[in-house]
MARFINU-830776 format. One record per residue (C-alpha): residue number from 1; x, z, y. Coordinates in pm, 1 decimal, padded with zeros to 6 digits, m for minus. Each point is the difference from the previous one (the first is absolute). Layout:
N
SITE     k         px         pz         py
SITE   NUM          X          Z          Y
...
END
This chain:
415
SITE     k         px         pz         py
SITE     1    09437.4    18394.7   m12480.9
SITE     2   m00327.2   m00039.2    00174.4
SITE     3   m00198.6   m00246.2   m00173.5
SITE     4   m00159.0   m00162.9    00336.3
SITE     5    00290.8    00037.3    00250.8
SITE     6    00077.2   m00366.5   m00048.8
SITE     7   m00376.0   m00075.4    00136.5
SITE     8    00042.5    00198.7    00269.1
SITE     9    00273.5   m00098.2    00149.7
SITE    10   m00184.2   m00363.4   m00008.3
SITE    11   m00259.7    00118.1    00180.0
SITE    12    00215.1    00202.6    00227.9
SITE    13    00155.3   m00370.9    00059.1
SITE    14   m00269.8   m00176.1    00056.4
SITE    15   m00157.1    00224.1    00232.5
SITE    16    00293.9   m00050.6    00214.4
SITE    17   m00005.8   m00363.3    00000.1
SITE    18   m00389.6    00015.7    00053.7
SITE    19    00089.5    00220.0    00319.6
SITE    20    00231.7   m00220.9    00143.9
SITE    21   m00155.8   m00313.3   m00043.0
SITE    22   m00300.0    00134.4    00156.8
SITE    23    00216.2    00116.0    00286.8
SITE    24    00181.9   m00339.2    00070.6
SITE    25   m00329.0   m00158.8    00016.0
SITE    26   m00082.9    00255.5    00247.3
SITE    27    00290.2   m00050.5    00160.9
SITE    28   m00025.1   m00429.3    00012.8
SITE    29   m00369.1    00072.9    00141.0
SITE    30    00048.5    00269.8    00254.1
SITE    31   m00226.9    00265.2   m00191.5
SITE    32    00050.7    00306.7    00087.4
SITE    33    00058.5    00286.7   m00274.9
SITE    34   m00264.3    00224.5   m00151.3
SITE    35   m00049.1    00239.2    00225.0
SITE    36    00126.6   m00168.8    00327.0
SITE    37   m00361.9   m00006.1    00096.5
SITE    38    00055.3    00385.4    00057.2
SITE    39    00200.9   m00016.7    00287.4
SITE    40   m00151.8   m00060.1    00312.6
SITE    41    00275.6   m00220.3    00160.0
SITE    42    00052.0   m00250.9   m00269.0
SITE    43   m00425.6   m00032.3   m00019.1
SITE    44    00014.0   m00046.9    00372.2
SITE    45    00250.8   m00272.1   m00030.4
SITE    46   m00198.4   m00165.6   m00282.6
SITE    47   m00283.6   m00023.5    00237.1
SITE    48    00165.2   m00119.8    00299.6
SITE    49   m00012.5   m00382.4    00048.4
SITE    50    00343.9    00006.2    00093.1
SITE    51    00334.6    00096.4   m00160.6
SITE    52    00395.7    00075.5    00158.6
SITE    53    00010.4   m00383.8   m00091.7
SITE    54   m00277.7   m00157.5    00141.9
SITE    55   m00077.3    00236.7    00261.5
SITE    56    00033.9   m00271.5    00283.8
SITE    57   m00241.1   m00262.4   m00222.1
SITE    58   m00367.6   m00044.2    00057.7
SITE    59   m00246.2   m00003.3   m00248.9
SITE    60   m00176.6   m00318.1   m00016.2
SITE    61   m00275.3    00069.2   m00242.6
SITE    62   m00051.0    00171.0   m00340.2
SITE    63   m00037.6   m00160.9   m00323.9
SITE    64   m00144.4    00038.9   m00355.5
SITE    65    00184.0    00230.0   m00219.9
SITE    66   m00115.2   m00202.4   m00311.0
SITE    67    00124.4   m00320.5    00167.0
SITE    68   m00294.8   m00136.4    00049.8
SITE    69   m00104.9   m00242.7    00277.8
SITE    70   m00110.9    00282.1    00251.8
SITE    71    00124.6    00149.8    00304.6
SITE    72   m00078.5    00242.0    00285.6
SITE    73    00057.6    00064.2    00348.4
SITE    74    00009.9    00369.2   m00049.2
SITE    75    00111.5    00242.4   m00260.6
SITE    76   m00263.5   m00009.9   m00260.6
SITE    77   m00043.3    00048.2   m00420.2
SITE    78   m00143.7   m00201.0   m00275.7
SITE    79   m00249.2    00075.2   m00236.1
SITE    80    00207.1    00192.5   m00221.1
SITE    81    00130.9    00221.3    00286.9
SITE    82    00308.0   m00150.5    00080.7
SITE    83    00207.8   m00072.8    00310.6
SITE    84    00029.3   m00292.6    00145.8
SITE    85    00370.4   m00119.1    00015.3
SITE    86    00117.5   m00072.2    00437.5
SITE    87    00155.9   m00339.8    00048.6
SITE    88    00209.4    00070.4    00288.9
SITE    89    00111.8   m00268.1    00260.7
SITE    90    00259.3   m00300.3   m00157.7
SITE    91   m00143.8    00080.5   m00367.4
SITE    92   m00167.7   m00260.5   m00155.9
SITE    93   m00366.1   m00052.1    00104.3
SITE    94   m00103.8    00046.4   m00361.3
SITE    95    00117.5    00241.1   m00235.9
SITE    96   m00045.3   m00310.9   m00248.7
SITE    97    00247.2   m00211.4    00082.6
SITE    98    00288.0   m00028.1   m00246.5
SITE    99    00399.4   m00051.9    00111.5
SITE   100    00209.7   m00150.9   m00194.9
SITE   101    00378.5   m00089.6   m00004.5
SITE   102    00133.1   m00371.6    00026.0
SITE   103    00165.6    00063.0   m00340.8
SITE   104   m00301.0    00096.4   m00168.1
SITE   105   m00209.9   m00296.7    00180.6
SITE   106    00247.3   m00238.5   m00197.1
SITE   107    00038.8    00201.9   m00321.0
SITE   108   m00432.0    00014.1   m00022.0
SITE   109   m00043.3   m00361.9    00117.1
SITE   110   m00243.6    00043.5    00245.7
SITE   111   m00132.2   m00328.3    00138.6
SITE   112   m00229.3   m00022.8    00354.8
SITE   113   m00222.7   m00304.1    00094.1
SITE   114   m00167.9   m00000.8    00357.4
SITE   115   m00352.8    00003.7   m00012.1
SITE   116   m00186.9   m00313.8    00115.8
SITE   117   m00353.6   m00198.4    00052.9
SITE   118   m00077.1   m00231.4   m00315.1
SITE   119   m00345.6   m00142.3   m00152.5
SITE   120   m00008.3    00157.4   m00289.5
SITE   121   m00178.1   m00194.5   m00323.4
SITE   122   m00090.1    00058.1   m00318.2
SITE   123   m00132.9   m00223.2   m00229.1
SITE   124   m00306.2    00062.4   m00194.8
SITE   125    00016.7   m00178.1   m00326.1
SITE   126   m00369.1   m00082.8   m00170.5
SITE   127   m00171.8   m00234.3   m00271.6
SITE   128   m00194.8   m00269.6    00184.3
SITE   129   m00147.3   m00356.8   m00106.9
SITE   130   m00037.8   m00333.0    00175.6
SITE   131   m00348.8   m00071.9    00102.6
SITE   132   m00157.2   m00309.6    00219.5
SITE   133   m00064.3    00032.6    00370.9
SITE   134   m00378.9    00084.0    00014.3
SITE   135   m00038.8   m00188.6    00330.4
SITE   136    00167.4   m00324.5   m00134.7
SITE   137   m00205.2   m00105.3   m00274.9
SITE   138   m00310.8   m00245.3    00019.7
SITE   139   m00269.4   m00075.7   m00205.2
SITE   140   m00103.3   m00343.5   m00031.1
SITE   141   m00456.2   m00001.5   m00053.2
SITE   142   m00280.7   m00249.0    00129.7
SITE   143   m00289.9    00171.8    00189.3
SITE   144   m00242.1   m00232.0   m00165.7
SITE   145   m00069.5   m00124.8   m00353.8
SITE   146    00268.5   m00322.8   m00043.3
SITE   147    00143.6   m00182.8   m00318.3
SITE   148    00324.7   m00068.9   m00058.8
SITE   149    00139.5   m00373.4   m00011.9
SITE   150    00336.4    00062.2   m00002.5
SITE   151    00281.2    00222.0   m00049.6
SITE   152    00345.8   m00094.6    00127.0
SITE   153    00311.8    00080.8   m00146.8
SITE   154    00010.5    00328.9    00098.4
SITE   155    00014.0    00281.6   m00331.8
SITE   156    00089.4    00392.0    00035.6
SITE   157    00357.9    00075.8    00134.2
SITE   158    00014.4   m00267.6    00186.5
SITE   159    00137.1   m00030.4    00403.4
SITE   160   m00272.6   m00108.4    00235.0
SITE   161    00015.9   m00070.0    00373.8
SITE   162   m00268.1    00053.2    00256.3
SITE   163   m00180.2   m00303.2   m00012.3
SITE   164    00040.1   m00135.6   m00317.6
SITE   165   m00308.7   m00179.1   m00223.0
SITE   166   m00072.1    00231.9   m00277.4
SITE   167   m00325.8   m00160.9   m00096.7
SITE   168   m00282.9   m00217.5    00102.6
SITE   169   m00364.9    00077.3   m00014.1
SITE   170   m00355.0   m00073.5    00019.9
SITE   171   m00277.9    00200.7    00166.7
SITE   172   m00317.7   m00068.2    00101.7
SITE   173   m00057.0    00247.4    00277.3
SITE   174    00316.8   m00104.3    00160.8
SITE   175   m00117.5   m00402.7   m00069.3
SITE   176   m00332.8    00140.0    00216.9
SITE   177    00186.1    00161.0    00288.7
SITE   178    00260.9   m00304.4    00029.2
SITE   179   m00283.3   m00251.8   m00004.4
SITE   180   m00183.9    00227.5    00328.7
SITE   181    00353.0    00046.5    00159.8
SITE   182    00052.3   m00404.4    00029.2
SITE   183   m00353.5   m00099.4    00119.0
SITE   184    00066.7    00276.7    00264.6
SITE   185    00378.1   m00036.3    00057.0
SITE   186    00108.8    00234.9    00275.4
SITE   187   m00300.2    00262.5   m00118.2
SITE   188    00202.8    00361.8    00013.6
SITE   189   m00262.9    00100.0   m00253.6
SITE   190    00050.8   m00249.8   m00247.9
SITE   191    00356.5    00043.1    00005.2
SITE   192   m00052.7    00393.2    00019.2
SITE   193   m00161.1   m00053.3   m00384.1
SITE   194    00218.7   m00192.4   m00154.0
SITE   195    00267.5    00292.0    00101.4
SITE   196   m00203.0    00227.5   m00127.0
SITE   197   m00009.6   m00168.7   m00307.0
SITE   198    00373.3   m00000.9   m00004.0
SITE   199    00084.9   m00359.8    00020.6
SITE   200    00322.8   m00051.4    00096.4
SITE   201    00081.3   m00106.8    00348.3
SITE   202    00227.8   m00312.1   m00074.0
SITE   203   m00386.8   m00122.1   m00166.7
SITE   204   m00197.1    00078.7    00305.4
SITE   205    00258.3   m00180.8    00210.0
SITE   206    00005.1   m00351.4   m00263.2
SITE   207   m00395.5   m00016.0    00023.0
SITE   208   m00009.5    00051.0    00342.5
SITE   209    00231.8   m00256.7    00083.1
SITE   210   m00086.3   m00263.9   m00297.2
SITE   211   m00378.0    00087.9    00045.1
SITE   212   m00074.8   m00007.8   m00390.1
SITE   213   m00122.6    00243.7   m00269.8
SITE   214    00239.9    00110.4   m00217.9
SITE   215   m00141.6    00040.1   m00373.3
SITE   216    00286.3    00183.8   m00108.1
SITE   217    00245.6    00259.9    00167.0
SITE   218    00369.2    00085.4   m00029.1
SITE   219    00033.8    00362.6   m00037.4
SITE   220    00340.4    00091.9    00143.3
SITE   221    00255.6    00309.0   m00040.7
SITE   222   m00040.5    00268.4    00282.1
SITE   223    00360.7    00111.9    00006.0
SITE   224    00350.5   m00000.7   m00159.7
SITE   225    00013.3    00160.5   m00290.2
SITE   226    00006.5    00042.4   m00375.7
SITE   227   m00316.6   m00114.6   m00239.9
SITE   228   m00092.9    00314.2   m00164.4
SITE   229   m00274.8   m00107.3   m00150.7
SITE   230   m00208.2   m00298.5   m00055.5
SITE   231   m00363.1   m00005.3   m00160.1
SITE   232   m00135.2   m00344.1    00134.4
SITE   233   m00043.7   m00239.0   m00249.6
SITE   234   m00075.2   m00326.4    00045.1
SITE   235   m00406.5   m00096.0   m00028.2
SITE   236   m00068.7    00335.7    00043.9
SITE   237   m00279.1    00155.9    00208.7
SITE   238    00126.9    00282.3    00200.7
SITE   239   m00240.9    00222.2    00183.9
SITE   240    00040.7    00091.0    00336.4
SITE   241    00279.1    00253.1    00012.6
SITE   242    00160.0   m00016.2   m00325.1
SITE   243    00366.5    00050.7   m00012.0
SITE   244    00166.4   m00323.5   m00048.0
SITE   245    00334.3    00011.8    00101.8
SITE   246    00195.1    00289.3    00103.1
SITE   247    00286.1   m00027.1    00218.1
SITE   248    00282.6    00240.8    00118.0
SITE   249    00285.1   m00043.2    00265.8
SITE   250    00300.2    00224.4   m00173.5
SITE   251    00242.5   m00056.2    00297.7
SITE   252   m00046.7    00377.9    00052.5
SITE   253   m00091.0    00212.6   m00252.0
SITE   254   m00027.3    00386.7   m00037.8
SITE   255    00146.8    00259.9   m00252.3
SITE   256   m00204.2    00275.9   m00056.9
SITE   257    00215.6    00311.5   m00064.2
SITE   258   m00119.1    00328.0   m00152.4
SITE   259    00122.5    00257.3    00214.9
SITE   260   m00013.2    00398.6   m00124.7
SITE   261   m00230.7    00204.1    00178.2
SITE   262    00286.4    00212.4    00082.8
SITE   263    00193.2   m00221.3    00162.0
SITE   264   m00248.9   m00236.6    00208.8
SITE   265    00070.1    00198.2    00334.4
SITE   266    00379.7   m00122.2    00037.1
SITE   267   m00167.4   m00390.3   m00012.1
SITE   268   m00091.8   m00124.9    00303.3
SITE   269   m00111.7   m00348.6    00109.6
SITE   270    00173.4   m00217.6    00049.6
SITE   271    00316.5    00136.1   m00155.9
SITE   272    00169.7   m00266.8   m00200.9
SITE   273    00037.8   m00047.9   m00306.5
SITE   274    00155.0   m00167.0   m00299.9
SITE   275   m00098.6   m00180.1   m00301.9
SITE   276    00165.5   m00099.8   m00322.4
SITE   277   m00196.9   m00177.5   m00298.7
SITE   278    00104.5   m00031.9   m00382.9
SITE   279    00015.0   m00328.4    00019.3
SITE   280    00258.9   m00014.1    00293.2
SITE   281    00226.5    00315.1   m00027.8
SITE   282    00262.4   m00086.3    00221.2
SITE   283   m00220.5   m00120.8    00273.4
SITE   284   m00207.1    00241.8    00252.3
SITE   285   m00292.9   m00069.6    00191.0
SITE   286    00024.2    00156.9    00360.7
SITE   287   m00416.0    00073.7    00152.5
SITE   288   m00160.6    00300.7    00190.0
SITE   289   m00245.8    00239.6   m00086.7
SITE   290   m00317.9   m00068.6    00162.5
SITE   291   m00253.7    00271.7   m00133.1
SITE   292   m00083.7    00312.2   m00186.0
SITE   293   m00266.2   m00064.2   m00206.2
SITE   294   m00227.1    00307.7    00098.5
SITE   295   m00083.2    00122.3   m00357.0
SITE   296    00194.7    00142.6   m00243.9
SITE   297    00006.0   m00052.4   m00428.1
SITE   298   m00153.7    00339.2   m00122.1
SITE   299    00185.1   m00103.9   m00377.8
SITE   300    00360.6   m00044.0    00162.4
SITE   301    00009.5    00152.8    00296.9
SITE   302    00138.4   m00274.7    00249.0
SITE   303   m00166.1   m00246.2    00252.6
SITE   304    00080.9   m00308.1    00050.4
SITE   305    00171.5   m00158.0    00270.5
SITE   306    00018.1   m00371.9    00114.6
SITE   307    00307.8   m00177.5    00094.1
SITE   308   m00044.0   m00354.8    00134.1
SITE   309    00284.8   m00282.4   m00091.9
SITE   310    00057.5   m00311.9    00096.1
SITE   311    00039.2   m00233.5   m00324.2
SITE   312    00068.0   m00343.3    00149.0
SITE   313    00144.1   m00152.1   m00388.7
SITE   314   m00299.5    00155.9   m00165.7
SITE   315    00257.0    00197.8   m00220.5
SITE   316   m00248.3    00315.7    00011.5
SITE   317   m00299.5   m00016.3   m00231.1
SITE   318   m00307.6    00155.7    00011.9
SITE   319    00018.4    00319.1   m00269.0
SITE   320    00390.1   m00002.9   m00011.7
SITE   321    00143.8    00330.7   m00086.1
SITE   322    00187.8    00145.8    00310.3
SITE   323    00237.5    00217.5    00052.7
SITE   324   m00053.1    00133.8    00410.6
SITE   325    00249.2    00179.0    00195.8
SITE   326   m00142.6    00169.9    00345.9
SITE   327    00238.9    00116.2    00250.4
SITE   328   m00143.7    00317.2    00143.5
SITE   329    00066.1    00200.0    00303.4
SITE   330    00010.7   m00041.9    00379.2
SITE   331    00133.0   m00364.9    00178.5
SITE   332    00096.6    00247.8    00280.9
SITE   333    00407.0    00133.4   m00049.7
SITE   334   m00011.0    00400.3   m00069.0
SITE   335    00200.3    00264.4    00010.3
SITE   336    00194.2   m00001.3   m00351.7
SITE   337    00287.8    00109.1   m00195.2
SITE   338    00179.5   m00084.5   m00332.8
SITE   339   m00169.6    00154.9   m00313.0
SITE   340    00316.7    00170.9   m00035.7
SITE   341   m00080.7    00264.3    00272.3
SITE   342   m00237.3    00147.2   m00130.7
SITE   343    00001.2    00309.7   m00150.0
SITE   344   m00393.4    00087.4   m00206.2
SITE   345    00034.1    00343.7   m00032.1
SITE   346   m00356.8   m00009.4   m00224.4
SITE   347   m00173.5    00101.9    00335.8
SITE   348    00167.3   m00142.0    00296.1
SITE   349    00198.5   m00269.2    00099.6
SITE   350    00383.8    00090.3    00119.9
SITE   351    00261.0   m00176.0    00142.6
SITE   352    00303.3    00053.4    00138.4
SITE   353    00104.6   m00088.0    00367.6
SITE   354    00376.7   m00057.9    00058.7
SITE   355    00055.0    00155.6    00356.2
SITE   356    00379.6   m00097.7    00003.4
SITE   357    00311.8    00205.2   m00014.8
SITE   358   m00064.5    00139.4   m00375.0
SITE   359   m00379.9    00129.8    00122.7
SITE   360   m00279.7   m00054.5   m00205.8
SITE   361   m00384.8    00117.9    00033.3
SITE   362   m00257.8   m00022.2   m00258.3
SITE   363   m00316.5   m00136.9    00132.3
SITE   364   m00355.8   m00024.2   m00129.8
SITE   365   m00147.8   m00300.8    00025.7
SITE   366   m00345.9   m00198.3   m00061.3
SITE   367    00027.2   m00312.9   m00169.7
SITE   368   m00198.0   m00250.0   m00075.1
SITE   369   m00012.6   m00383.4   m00112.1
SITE   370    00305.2   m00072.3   m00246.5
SITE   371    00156.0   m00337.3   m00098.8
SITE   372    00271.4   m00247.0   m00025.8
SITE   373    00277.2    00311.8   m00024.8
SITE   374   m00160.0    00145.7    00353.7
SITE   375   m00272.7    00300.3    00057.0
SITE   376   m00163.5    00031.7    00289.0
SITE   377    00005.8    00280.4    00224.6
SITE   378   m00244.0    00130.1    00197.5
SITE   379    00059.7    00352.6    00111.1
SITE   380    00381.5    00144.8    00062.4
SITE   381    00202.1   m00292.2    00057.4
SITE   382    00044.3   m00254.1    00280.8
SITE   383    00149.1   m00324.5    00013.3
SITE   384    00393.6    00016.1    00092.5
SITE   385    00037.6    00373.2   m00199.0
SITE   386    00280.4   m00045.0   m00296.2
SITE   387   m00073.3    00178.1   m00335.1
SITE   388    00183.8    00069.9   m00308.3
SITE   389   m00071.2   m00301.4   m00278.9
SITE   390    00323.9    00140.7   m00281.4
SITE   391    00090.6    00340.3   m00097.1
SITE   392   m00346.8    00143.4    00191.3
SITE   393   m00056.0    00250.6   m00277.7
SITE   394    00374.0    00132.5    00009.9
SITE   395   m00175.1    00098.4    00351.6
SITE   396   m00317.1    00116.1   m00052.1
SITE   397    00133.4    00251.2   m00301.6
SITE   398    00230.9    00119.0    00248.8
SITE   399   m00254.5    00062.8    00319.6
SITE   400   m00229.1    00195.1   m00296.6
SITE   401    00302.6    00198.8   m00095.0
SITE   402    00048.0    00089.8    00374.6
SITE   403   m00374.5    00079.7    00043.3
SITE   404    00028.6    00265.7   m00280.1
SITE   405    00303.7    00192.4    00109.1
SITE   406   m00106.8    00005.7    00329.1
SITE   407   m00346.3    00148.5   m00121.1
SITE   408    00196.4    00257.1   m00238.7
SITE   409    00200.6    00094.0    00303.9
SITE   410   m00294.2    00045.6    00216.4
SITE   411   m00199.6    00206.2   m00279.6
SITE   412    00312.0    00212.9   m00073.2
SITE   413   m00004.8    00085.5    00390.5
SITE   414   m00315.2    00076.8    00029.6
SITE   415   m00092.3    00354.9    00018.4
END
C-alpha cells in the first residue's frame, strides 16, 4: 500500500528500544530525567550531601569524578566542571578499590604474595679478556754494562720461584765496587753501591762473610712466576738496563670487561663477579670488580671495568677470551615484589594491593632496580603489604571500568 510503511514502523521500533535503554541506564545510575532539573525540589535534593538513606552518615571527604587519585575535604569540581562524588562514613576510603565475590576470586584465579625486603641482583653480562696483574710482573736488567757467562735452564713458559739462578754474569763496575766493599768491610757506603748497582743481597752477604772478590755473579729470579720472555744469550754484552728476563706472578690475574656506556652506573666496586673461558665451559671463575677505568671507547661506546681473580692453577691466561657476568644492584635488602605485580601502564607503574575480604586498590608505584624475578620498589609499598601476583589485570580492567561509570554518572549529574 504505502511503499515505506515497512521502514517506518522500524524506525518507530527502534526509537522505542533506543528510549528505553537509555532510560534503564538512567535508572541503574540514578540520573534523573530530562527535565528533572526544572523542579526545584528534586535540584535541591541533588545538591544536598545527604539523601532519606544516608541522612544520619557523615561525609568523610569528596573524591574525583574521573576516578582519579584525588580527593577533597570540601565540596569542590574538576577541571572540566564536575562534582566531586561525597564518600560518606563506612564507604571505602577510596572510590578505587574494587569488591569482589569469593566465587569470582576462584573462578579469575587471583593469587596474593606479601610483600617483603630482598637484595635484588641483576647480572650484567659483557665481553672481557684475561690480562696479567700489572703490579706482579718483574723485569730482570743490570744497571751496569756486564757479559753473560751463563744461562741456566730456564726458556719462555717456564715456572720460576723467587730466588732461583737464572744466569751468571760478569761486570766490571760491580768487580770495582766489590773489590772497595772488602778492603772496607763494614763501610755503609761501599755496601750502599753495590745496592745501587743491583747486586743481589745473598752476594753481598757471601763476600762479606768469605772476604773474596767474586769475578762472576749469579743473577737470581725476583719472584714466582711465569718466564715471559727471555732475550739473554749467553756471551752476550748487555747494557745497563736492557730487558733480559721478564717475569710475571699469574696467581691473580684480571679480566678486563667492556662494559656499555649505558649501563656502567648499575656496576659498582666491588660487586662480584663471574668468569667463564672457552677453554673451560663448565667451570666459572668467582673475583670482584675493583675499578672503573675512568675513560670511555669513543668507537664502541663502553668502558672498561676490572675484575680481580684469584688463579691459584694458572688455568687463566693472559689474552683469554672471557665471558664476565656482574651482579648489579644494592648488598642492602629492599623493598621488592614479584615481577608479576606489576602493571606498566606505558606511563606509570600499577599494582594492585589485596586489602582482604574481596577489596582491592590500585596503587601507583615507583620502581626501580629489577632482577632475579623481583623489582624493587621504592615509592607506594612497604614491607609486610600483600599484592596481587595472578589474575591482576582481571582487576585492573575492572577498577578502569568502575572509574568510567562513575565519571559518566557524575557528568550526567552535573548541571
Amino acid at each position: 500500500m504505502y511503499p515505506d510503511a515497512g521502514k517506518a514502523g522500524a524506525l518507530c521500533l527502534a526509537a522505542v528500544l533506543a528510549a528505553g535503554a537509555g532510560g534503564y541506564w538512567a535508572g541503574r545510575h540514578g540520573v534523573e530525567r530530562l527535565g528533572a532539573s526544572n523542579s526545584p525540589d528534586k535540584a535541591s535534593r541533588a545538591d544536598s550531601p545527604k539523601t532519606a538513606g544516608n541522612s544520619e552518615r557523615r561525609i568523610v571527604f569528596y573524591r574525583n569524578p574521573m576516578g582519579l587519585p584525588d580527593t577533597s575535604p570540601t565540596p569542590k569540581q574538576d577541571s572540566m566542571g564536575m562534582d566531586y562524588i561525597p564518600v560518606f562514613d563506612g564507604e571505602d576510603d577510596d572510590g578505587s578499590v574494587i569488591k569482589l565475590s569469593p566465587g569470582k576470586l576462584q573462578r579469575s584465579g587471583v593469587r596474593s604474595e606479601i610483600i617483603a625486603k630482598h637484595v635484588v641482583s641483576r647480572p650484567l653480562r659483557a665481553p672481557g679478556s684475561v690480562q696479567l696483574d700489572e703490579r706482579r710482573v718483574s723485569l730482570v736488567s743490570t744497571r751496569s754494562d756486564s757479559f753473560i757467562e751463563q744461562i741456566e735452564n730456564v726458556t719462555t713458559g717456564d715456572r720460576v720461584r723467587k730466588g732461583q739462578a737464572l744466569m751468571r754474569l760478569h761486570s766490571p763496575e760491580i768487580l770495582a765496587a766489590s773489590t772497595q766493599f772488602i778492603a772496607n768491610i763494614g763501610s755503609e757506603s761501599a755496601r750502599r753501591r753495590l745496592e745501587n748497582l743491583n747486586v743481589p743481597a745473598e752476594a753481598i752477604a757471601d763476600m762479606e762473610r768469605s772476604h773474596k772478590l767474586a769475578y762472576s755473579l749469579a743473577w737470581i729470579a725476583p719472584r714466582d712466576g711465569i718466564v715471559l720472555e727471555r732475550n739473554a744469550v749467553e756471551g752476550m754484552k748487555a747494557a745497563a738496563g736492557d730487558a733480559l728476563f721478564r717475569i710475571a706472578d699469574i696467581s691473580t690475574i684480571w679480566v678486563l670487561a667492556d662494559v656499555p656506556e649505558h649501563e656502567l652506573n648499575l656496576v659498582r666496586i666491588g660487586a662480584p663477579a663471574q668468569i667463564r673461558v672457552r677453554s673451560l665451559p663448565d667451570r666459572a671463575f668467582g673475583g670482584r670488580v675493583g675499578l672503573i677505568y675512568p675513560q670511555v671507547n669513543s668507537a664502541t661506546r663502553s668502558a672498561r671495568v676490572r675484575v680481580e681473580i684469584a688463579n691459584p692453577d694458572g688455568l687463566l691466561l693472559p689474552d683469554m677470551y672471557a665471558e664476565v657476568e656482574i651482579a648489579t644492584g644494592r648488598p642492602e635488602p629492599v623493598v621488592a615484589a614479584p615481577d608479576s605485580a606489576l602493571i606498566d601502564t606505558g606511563l606509570r607503574q600499577i599494582v594492585i594491593v589485596d586489602k582482604g575480604d574481596g577489596r582491592f586498590e590500585p596503587r601507583e608505584v615507583k620502581v626501580g632496580l629489577r632482577g632475579a624475578g623481583l623489582t624493587e620498589i621504592r615509592e607506594g609499598l612497604e614491607s609486610g603489604d600483600k599484592v596481587v601476583v595472578a589474575a591482576n589485570f582481571l582487576i585492573d580492567a575492572e577498577s578502569n571500568l568502575k572509574a568510567a561509570l562513575s565519571g559518566m554518572a557524575a557528568a550526567e549529574a552535573a548541571p
